[in-house]
C-alpha positions as CSV (number, residue, x, y, z in Angstrom):
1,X,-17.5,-5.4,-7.4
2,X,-20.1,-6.1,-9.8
3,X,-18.7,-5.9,-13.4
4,X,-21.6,-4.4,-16.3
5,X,-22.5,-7.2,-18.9
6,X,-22.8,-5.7,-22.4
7,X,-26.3,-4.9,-22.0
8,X,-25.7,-3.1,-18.7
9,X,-23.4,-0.9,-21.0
10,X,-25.4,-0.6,-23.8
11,X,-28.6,0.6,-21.7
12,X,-26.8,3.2,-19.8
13,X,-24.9,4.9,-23.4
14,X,-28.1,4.2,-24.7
15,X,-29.9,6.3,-21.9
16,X,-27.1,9.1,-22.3
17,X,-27.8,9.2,-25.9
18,X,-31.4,10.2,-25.0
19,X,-30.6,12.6,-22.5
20,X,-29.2,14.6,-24.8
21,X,-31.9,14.7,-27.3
22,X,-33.7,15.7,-24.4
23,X,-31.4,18.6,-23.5
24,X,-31.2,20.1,-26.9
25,X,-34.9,19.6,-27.3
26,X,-35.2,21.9,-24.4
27,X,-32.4,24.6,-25.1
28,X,-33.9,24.5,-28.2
29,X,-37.4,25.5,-26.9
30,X,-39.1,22.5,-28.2
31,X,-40.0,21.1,-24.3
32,X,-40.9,23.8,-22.3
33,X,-39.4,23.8,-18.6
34,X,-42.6,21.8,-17.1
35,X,-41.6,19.0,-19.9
36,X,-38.1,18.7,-19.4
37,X,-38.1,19.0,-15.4
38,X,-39.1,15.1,-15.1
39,X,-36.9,13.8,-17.8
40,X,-33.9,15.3,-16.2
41,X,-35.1,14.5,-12.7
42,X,-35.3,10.7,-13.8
43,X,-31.3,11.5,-14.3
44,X,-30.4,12.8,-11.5
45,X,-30.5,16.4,-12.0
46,X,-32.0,18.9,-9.5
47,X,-32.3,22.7,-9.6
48,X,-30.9,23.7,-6.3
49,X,-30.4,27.3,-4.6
50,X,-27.6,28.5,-7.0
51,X,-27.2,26.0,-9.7
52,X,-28.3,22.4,-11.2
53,X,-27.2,19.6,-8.9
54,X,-26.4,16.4,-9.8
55,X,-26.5,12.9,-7.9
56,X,-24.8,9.8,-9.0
57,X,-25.8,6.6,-8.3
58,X,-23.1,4.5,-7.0
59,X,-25.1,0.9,-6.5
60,X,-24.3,-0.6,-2.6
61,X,-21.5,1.9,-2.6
62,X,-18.5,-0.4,-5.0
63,X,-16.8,2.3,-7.1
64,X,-13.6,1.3,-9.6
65,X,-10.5,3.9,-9.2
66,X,-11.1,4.2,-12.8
67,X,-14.4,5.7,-12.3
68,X,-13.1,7.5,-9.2
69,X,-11.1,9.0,-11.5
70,X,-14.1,9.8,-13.7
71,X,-15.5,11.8,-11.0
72,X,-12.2,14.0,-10.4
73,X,-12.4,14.7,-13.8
74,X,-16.0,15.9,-13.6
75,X,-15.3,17.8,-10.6
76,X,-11.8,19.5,-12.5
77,X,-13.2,20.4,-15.5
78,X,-17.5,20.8,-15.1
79,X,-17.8,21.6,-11.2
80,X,-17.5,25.2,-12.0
81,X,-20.0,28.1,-11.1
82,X,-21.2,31.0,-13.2
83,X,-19.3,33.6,-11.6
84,X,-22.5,36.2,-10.7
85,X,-24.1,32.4,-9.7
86,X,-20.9,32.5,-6.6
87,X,-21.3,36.1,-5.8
88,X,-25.0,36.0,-5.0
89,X,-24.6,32.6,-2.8
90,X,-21.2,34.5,-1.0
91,X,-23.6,37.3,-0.4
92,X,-25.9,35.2,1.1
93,X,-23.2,33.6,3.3
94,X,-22.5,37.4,4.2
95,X,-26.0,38.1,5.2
96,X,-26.7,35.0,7.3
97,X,-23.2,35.3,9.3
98,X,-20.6,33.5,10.6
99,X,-20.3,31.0,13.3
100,X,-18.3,31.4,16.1
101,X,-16.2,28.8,17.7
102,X,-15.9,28.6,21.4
103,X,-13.3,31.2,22.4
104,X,-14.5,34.0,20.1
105,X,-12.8,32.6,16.7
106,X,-14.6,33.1,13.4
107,X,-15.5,30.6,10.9
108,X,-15.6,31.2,7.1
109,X,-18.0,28.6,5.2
110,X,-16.6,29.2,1.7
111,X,-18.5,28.0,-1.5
112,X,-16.2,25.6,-2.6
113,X,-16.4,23.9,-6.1
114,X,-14.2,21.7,-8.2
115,X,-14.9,18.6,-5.9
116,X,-18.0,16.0,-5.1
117,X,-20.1,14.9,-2.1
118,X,-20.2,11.4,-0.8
119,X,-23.8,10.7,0.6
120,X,-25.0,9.3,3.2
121,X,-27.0,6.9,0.7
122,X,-23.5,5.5,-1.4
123,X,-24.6,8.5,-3.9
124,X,-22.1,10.9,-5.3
125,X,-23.2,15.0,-5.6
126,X,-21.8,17.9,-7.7
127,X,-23.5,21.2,-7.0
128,X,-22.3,23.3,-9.9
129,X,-22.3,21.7,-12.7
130,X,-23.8,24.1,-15.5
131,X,-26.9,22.8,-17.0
132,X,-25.6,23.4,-20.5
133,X,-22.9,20.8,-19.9
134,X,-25.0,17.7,-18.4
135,X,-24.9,16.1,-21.3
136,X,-21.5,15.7,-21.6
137,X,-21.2,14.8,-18.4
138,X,-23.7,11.8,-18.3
139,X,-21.9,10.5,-21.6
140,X,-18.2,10.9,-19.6
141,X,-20.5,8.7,-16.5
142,X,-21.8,6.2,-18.8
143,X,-18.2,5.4,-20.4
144,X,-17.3,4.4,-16.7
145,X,-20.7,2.4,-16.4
146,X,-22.2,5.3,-14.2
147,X,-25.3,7.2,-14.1
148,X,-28.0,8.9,-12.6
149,X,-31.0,7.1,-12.7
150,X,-33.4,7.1,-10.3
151,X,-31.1,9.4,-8.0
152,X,-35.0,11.4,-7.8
153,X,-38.2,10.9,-8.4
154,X,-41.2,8.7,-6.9
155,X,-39.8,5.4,-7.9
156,X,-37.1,3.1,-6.4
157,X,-33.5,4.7,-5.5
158,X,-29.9,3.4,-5.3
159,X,-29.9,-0.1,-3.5
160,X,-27.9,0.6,-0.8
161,X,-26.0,-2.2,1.8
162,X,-23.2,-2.6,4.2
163,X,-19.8,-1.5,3.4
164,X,-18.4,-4.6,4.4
165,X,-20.4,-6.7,2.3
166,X,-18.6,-10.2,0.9
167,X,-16.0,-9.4,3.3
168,X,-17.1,-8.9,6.8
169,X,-15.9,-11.5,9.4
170,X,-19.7,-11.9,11.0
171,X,-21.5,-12.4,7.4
172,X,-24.4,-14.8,7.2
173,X,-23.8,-14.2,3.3
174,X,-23.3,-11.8,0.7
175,X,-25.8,-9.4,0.1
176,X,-24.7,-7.6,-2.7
177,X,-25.6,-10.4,-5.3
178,X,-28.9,-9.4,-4.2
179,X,-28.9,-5.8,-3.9
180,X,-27.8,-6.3,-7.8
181,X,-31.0,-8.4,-8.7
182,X,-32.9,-5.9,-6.8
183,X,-31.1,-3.0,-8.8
184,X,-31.9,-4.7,-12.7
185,X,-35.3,-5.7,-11.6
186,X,-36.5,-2.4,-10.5
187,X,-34.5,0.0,-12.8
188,X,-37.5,1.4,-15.3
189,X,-39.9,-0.4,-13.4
190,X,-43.0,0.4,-15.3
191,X,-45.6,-0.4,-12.5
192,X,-43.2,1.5,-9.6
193,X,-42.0,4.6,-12.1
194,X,-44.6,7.0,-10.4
195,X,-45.2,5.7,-6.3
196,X,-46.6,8.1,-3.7
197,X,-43.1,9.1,-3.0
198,X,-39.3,8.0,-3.6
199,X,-38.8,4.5,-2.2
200,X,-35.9,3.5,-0.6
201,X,-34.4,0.0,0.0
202,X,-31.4,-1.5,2.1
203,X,-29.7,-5.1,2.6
204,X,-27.9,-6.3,5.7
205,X,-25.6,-9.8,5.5
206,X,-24.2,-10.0,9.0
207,X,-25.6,-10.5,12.1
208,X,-25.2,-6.6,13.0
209,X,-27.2,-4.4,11.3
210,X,-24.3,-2.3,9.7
211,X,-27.0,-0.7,7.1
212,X,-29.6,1.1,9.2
213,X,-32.4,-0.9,8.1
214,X,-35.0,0.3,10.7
215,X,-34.5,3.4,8.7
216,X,-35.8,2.3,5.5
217,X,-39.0,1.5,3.2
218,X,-37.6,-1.9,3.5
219,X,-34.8,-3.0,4.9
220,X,-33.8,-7.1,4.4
221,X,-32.0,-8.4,6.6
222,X,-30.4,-12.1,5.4
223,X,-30.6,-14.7,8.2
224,X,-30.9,-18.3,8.5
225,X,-34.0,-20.2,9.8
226,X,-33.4,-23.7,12.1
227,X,-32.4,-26.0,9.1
228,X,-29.9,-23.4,8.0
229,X,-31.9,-22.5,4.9
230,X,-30.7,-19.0,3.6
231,X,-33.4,-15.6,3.7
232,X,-35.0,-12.7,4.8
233,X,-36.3,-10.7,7.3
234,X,-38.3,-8.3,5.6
235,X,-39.0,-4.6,7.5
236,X,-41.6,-2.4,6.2
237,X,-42.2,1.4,6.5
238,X,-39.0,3.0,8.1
239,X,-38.0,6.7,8.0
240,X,-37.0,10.2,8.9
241,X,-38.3,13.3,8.2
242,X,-40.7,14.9,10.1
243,X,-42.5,12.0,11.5
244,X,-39.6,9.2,12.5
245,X,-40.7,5.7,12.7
246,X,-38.4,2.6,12.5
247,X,-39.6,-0.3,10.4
248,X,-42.0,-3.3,11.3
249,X,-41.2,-6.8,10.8
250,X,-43.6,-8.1,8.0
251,X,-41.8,-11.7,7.9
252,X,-39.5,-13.0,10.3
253,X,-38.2,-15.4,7.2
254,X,-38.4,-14.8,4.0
255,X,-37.2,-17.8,1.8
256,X,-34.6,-16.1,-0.8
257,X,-36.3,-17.2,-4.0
258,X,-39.0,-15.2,-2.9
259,X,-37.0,-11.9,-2.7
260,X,-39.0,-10.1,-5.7
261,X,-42.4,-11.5,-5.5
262,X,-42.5,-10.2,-2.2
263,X,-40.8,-7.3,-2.2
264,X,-43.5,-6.4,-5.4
265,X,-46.3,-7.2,-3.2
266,X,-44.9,-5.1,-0.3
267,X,-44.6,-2.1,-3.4
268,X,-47.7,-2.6,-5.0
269,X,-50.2,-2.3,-2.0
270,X,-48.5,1.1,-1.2
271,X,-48.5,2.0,-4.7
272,X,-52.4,1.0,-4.2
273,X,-52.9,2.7,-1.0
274,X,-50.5,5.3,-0.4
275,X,-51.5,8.9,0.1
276,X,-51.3,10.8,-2.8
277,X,-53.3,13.8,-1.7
278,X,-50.8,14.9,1.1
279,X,-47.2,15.4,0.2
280,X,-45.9,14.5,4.2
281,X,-48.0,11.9,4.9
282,X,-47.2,9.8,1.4
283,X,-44.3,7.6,2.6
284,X,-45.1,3.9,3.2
285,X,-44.0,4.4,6.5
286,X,-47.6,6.4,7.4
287,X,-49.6,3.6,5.4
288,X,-47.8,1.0,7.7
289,X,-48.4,3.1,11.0
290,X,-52.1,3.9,9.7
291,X,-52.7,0.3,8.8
292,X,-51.0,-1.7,11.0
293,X,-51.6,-5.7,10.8
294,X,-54.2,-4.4,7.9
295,X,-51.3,-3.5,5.8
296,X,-49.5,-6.7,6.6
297,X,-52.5,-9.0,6.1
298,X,-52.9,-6.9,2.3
299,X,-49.1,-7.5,1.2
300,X,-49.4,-11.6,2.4
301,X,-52.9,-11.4,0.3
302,X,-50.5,-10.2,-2.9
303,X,-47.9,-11.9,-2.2
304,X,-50.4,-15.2,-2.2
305,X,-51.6,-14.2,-5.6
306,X,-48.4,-13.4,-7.0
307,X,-47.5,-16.9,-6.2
308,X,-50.7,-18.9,-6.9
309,X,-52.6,-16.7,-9.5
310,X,-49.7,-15.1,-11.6
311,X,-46.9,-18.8,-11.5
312,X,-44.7,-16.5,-9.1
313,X,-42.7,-15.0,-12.0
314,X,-40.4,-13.3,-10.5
315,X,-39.0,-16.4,-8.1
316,X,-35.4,-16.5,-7.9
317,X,-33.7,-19.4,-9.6
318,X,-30.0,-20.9,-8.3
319,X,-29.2,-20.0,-12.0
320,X,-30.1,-17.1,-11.5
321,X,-28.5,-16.0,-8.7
322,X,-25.5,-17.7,-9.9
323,X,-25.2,-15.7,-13.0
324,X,-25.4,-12.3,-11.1
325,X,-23.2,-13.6,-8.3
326,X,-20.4,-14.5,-10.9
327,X,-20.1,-10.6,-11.7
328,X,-19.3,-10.4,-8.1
329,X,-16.1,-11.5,-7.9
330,X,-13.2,-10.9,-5.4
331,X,-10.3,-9.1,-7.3
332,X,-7.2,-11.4,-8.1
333,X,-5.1,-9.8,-5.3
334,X,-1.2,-9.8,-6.0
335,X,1.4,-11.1,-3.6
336,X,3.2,-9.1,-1.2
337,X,7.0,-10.2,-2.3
338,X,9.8,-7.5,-1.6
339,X,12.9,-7.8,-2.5
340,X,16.1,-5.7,-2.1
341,X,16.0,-2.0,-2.3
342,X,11.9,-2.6,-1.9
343,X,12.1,-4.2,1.0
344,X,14.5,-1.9,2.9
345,X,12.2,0.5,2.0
346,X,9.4,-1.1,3.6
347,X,11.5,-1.8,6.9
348,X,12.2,1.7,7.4
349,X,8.4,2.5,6.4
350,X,7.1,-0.2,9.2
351,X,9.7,0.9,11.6
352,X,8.8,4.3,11.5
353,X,5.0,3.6,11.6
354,X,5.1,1.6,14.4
355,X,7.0,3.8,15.9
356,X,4.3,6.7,15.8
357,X,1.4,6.5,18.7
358,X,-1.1,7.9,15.4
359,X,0.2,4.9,14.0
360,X,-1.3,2.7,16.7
361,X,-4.7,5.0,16.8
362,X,-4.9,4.4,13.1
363,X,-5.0,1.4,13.3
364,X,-7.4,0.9,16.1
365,X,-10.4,3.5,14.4
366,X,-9.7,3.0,10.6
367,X,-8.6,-0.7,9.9
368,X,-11.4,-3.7,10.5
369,X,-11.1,-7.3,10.3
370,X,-11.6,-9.3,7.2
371,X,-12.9,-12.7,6.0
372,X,-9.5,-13.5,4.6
373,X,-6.9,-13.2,7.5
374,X,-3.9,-11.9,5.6
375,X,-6.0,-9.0,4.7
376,X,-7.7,-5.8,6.2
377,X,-10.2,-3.3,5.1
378,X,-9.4,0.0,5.7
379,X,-11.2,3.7,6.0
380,X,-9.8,7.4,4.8
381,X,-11.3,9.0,6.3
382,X,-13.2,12.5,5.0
383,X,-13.7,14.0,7.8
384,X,-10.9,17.0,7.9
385,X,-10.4,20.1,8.9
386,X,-11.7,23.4,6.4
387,X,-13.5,20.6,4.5
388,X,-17.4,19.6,4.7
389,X,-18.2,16.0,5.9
390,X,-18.1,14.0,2.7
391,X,-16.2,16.3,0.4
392,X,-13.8,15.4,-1.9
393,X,-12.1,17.3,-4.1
394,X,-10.6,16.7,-7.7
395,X,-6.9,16.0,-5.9
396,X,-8.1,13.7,-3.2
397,X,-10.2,11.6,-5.5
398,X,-7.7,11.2,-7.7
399,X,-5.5,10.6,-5.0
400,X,-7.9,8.1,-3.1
401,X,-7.9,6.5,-6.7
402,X,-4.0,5.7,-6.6
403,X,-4.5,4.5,-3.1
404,X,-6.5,1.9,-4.5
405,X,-4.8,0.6,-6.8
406,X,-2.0,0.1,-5.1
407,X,-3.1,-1.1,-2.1
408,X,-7.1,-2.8,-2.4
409,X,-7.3,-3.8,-6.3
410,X,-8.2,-1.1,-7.6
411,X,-11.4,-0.9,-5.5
412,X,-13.1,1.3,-2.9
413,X,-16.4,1.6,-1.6
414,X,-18.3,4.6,-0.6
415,X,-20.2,4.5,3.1
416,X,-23.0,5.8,5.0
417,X,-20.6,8.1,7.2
418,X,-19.6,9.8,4.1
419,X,-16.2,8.0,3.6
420,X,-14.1,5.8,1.7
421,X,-13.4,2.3,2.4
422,X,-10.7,0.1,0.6
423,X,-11.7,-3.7,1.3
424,X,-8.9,-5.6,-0.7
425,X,-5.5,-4.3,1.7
426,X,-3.1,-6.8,2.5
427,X,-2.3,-6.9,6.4
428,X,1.7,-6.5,5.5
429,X,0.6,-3.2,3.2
430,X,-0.6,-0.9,6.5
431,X,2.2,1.0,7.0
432,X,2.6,2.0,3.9
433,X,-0.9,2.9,3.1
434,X,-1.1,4.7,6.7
435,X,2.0,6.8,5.6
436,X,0.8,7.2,2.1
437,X,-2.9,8.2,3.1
438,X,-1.4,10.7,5.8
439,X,0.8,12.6,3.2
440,X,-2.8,12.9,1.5
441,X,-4.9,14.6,4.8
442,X,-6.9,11.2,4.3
443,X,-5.7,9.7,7.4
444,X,-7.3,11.1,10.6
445,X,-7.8,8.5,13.0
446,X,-11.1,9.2,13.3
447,X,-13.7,6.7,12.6
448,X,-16.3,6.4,14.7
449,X,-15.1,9.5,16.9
450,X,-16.8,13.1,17.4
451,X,-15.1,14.6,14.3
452,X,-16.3,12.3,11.9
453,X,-19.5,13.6,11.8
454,X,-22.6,13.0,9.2
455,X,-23.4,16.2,7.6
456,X,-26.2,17.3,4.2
457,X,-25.0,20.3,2.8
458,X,-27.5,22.2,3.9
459,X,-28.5,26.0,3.1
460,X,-25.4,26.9,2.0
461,X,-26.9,24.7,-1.4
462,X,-30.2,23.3,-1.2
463,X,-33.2,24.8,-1.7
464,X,-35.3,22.9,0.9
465,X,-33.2,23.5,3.5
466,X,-34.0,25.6,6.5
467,X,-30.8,26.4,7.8
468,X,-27.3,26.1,7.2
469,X,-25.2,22.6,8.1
470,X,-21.6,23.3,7.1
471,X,-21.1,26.0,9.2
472,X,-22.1,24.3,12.1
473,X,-19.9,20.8,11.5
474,X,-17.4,23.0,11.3
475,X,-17.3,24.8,14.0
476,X,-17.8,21.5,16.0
477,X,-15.1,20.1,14.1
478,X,-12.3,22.8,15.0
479,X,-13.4,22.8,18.7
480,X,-12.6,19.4,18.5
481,X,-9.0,18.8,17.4
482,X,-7.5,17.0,19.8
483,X,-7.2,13.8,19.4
484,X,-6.7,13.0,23.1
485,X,-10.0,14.7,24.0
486,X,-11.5,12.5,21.0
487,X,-10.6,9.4,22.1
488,X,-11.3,10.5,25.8
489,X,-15.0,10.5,24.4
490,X,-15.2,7.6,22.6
491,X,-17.8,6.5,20.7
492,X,-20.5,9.4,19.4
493,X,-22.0,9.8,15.9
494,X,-22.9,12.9,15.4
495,X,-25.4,13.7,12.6
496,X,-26.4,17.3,11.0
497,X,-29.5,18.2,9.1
498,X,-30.3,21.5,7.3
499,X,-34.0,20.4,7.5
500,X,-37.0,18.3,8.4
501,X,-36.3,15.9,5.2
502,X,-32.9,14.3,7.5
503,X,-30.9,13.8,4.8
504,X,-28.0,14.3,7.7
505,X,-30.0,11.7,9.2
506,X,-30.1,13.6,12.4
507,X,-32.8,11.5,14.0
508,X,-30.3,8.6,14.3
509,X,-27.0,10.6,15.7
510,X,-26.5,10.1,19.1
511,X,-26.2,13.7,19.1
512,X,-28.3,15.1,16.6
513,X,-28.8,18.9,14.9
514,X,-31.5,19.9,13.0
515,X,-32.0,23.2,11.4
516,X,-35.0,25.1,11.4
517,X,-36.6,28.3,10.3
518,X,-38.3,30.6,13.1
519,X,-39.3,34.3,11.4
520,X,-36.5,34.0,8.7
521,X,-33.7,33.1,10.9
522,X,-31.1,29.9,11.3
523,X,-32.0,28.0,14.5
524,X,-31.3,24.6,15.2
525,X,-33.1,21.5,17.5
526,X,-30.2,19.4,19.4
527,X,-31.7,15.7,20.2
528,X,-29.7,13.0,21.9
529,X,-29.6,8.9,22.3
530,X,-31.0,8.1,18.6
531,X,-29.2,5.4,16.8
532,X,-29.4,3.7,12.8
533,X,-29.1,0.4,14.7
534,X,-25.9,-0.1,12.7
535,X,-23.4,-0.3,16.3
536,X,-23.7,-1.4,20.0
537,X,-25.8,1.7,21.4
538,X,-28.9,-0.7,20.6
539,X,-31.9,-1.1,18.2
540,X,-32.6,2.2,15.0
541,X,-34.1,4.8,17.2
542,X,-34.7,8.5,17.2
543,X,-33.1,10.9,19.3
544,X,-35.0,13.0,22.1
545,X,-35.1,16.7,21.3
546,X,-33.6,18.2,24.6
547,X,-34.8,21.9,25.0
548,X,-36.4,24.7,22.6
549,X,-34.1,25.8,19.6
550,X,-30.7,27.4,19.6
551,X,-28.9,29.7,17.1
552,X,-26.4,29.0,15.5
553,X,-23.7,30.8,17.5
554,X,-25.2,28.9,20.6
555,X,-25.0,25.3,19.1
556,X,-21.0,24.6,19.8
557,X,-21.1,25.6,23.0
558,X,-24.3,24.0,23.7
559,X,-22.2,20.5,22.7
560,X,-19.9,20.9,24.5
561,X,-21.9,21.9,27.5
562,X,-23.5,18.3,26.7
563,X,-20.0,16.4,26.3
564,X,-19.0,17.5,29.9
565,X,-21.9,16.7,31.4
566,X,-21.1,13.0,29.9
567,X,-17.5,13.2,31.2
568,X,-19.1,13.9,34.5
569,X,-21.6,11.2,34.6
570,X,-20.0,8.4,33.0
571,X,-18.3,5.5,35.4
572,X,-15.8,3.3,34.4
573,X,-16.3,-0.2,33.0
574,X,-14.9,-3.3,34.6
575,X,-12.5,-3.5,31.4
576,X,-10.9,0.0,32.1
577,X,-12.8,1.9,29.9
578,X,-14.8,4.4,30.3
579,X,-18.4,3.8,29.7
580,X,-19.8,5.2,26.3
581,X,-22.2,7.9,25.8
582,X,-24.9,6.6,25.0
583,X,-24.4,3.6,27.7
584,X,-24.6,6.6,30.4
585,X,-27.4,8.7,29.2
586,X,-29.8,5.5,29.5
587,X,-28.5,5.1,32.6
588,X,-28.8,8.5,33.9
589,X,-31.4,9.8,31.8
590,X,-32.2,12.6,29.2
591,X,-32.6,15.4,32.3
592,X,-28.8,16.0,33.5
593,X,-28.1,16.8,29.8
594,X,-31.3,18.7,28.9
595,X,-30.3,20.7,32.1
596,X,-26.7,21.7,31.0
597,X,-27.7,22.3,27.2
598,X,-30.5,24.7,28.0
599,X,-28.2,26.5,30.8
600,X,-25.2,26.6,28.1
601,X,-27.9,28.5,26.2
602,X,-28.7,31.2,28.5
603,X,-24.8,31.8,29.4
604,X,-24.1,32.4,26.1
605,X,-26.7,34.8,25.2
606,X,-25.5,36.7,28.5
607,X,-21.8,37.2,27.8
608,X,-22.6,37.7,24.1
């Protein structure tokens, strides 16, 4: 991971310091609430339903146990709510109702704090942090080079890539010592600190796009042209929300030296021409659709004079990307030597691992390949029962932050399914990190199944929401608890959104769920066969609602009534398996399952 120079660290204390000047300022009534809303914004720091929410940035997703540990400490001793703050949200809870699994059994969503959120964007959340306190707090982040810059705002936001970056068997190269250059160069941007809207950015390295870049303002994808020269090709204008539209390819190849003059003339002609006047129609991605080949033809016209007017002065050097590169290093991994009493201990570890069929599933959904063949990156999964997608509390963090350092270097990285990977684990090390990580609830075998669902968090905290998620995920989630009937299934990313702004990333799920408000009350959209691009279900594309809205109670059965209908339908492969879900709904077509969802719909409403 990449390691903070002295002036990283000084900037970030240094941007603490001024926080809380800013702070006091305000408690003090010297900035009025208009005044201070942007400064703390710039930090991270949102007003949500109940309390201030924080977001942390967590750069392409490498996080230190040390700072994992930084976070359970934040989550122990600042995560906690104003007491009359919890009773109005539980009352809320009360008013809005539960959800009912199939069967007739109830589900509690409790208001949980004490723990953090993993996004789907390598970010870190707290939603009850007191306001009073976030001071201390970002002086505790920057002494474990964290903060919360640019987690909001109109400017450019974490630099996200894929989780198996440096370390992935099918890499054309390392994107993270780019996704580093691109973090420096446009932290404080002056020209970028006020765009139409928030910007987002993504890197892929290997030749599958594990980072969803169809999804993103622009995604940059590193390939290699005929003579094996190393670049990019650059996608412009992807996103959710209300109007999904995957990204266009600006430039098939994009020489690497080039990464930031282009990229600023891709920013600066939607800074230029970007909607300001219309808050839903001020994302690149409309200027792109709007524009077409006119917007293209304006960012190669920059570009040009970037290069030829201005002496290109942003080109990329091999110095350059040296130095950044060399803060990038792969961890100085110990050797796996027992001896004695140690390695009896192991034996009877192994043998009793290999000896257990979850064992054998663990392995199969939570440990991937690696670059180095003696070693094996491996995901805990966050994905349990009574717990939202994503959610970690003090305990487990701490507890994922042992895991670390005893078997991956003292490194993990969050990813876009809400999880926690360890890249540095020694193939000999499985069973005792399988046995280890199931003591901890951090084992599921899971990954890639039904249960481990994408999930926001929904109404239950945010104020833009329309609906509740949590509820909902978990009521999927306990109809789903056999791990036979999950692996029956195969294959299915399910994503949740509590609104139109698809920070679940509903659009992309296979199956999808999208809150909505009709007259006051929680219903929810169901749309099937989208995908982030980022496995083999094909090329980022958004899911196809299948019917009017359902209520809340009517969702879980509603799934289910969609699951059979795939169980039904699918044939088996010439391999033996079953065919996935999304291979038999483009087969078959939407219909069959529209038909069975909408028909769930009305047989629930009846025996209710």
């Amino acid at each position: 991971m990449y390691h903070y120079t002295e002036f990283d660290k000084h900037f970030v204390r240094a941007r603490a310091a001024q926080y809380r000047d800013q702070l006091e300022r305000w408690q003090a009534g010297r900035l009025t609430d208009d005044e201070f809303r942007p400064l703390r914004l710039q930090n991270g720091w949102y007003i949500q339903r109940y309390a201030p929410m924080l977001r942390i940035a967590v750069p392409y997703g490498d996080i230190s146990s040390t700072q994992l540990r930084t976070l359970a400490k934040i989550a122990r001793e600042y995560d906690q709510p104003d007491a009359e703050l919890l009773r109005q949200a539980q009352d809320k809870q009360l008013a809005l109702g539960e959800v009912p699994v199939p069967g007739g059994t109830p589900v509690a969503t409790r208001l949980k704090h004490g723990y953090g959120h993993f996004t789907t964007r390598t970010n870190v959340q707290f939603n009850w942090i007191p306001i009073d306190k976030s001071a201390e707090v970002m002086e505790l982040l920057a002494g474990v080079d964290m903060h919360g810059i640019q987690t909001s705002g109109n400017t450019i936001r974490n630099i996200t890539t894929d989780e198996l970056a440096g370390i992935a068997v099918d890499e054309v190269a390392d994107p993270r010592p780019f996704a580093e250059i691109l973090r420096q160069w446009s932290t404080l941007h002056p020209e970028f600190a006020f765009l139409p809207r928030k910007f987002k950015v993504a890197l892929n390295g290997t030749k599958e796009d594990r980072a969803a870049l169809g999804w993103y303002d622009i995604g940059l994808q590193l390939v290699r042209n005929e003579a094996g020269e190393l670049g990019f090709k650059v996608l412009v204008g992807g996103g959710m929300g209300r109007t999904p539209i995957i990204g266009t390819v600006v430039r098939a190849f994009l020489p690497w030296q080039h990464l930031l003059n282009y990229v600023e003339a891709c920013i600066r002609v939607y800074n230029e021409y970007g909607r300001r006047d219309n808050l839903w129609k001020a994302r690149i991605k409309i200027l792109v659709k709007a524009e077409g080949q006119r917007y293209i033809d304006k960012v190669e016209e920059e570009f040009r004079a970037i290069v030829e007017r201005d002496g290109a002065p942003h080109t990329l050097t091999q110095a350059e990307y040296d130095r950044v590169a060399a803060s990038i290093v792969a961890p100085a991994l110990k050797a796996v030597a027992r001896k004695g009493a140690d390695a009896q201990v192991h034996q009877i570890v192994r043998a009793d691992a290999e000896a257990d069929p979850l064992y054998r599933r663990w392995l199969e959904r939570n440990v991937r390949a690696h670059k180095n063949p003696q070693l094996r990156a491996v995901t805990l999964s966050f994905k349990r029962l009574g717990y939202a997608p994503g959610d970690a509390t003090a305990e487990q963090m701490e507890f994922a932050a042992d895991l670390a350092e005893r078997f991956s270097a003292g490194e993990a990285r969050l990813t876009h399914e809400q999880n926690l990977l360890l890249p540095w684990v020694h193939q000999d090390d499985l069973p005792q990190l399988w046995a280890a990580a199931r003591k901890a609830g951090l084992a599921k075998p899971n990954i890639g199944l039904l249960t481990d669902m994408i999930a926001c968090p929904g109404g239950d905290f945010c104020s833009l929401a329309n609906a509740r998620s949590l509820p909902i995920a978990e009521a999927i989630t306990q109809r789903y608890q056999d791990l036979d009937e999950e692996f029956d299934l195969g294959d299915i990313r399910l994503n949740i959104s509590g609104c139109i702004n698809s920070c679940g990333h509903h659009h992309a799920g296979h199956i999808g769920i999208l809150g909505v408000d009709k007259d006051g009350k929680e219903w929810y959209q169901v749309t099937l066969g989208g995908s982030d691009g980022t496995d083999l279900s094909g090329p980022a594309t958004p899911g196809k609602v299948v019917g009017p809205s359902f209520s809340a109670a009517e969702v879980p059965v509603v799934i289910e009534a969609v699951l059979d209908t795939y169980r039904r339908e699918r044939q088996a492969g010439g391999d033996g398996r079953s065919e996935t879900f999304t291979a038999t709904l483009k087969r078959v077509g939407i219909e069959p399952f529209k038909a069975a969802a909408n028909g769930a719909r009305f047989v629930e409403r009846e025996t209710a």
